[in-house]
N, C-alpha and C positions, 0 to 999 in steps of 0.2 A: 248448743253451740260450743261452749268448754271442751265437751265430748270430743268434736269434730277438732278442734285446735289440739287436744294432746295426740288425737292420731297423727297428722300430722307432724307434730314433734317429733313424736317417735319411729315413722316412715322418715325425718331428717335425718334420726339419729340411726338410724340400717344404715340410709346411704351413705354417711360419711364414714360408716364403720366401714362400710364395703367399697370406697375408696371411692364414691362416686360424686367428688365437691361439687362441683355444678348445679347438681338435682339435687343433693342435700341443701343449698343455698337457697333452690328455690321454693323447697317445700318447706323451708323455715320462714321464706318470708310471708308463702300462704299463710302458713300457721298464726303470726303476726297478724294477719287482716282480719283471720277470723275471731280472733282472741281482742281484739280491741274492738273489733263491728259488734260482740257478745258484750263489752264492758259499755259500749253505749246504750246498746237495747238495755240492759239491767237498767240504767242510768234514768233512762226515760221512763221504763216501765215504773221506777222509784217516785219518780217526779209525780209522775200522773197517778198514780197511788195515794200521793198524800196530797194531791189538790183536788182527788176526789171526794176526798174524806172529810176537809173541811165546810 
């Protein structure tokens, strides 16, 4: 998921090199969803790792 969030960044960072604000705006804020939807799966995945364990 990380993977997929820095494509994106970096398809931001073309379009707004290439002067295309709009699409760059919105492929940053993909980027954003998938980047914080990854920081939750980790989150849980963590959780449920150490209440299995106990």
């Amino acid at each position: 998921m990380f993977g997929w969030a820095i494509i994106f960044l970096l398809v931001a960072l073309v379009a707004a090199a290439l002067g295309f604000g709009g699409l760059a705006g919105t492929v940053v804020s993909a980027a954003q969803v998938v980047f914080f939807a990854a920081l939750v799966a980790f989150a849980i995945s963590a959780v449920s790792g150490l209440v299995s364990r106990s």
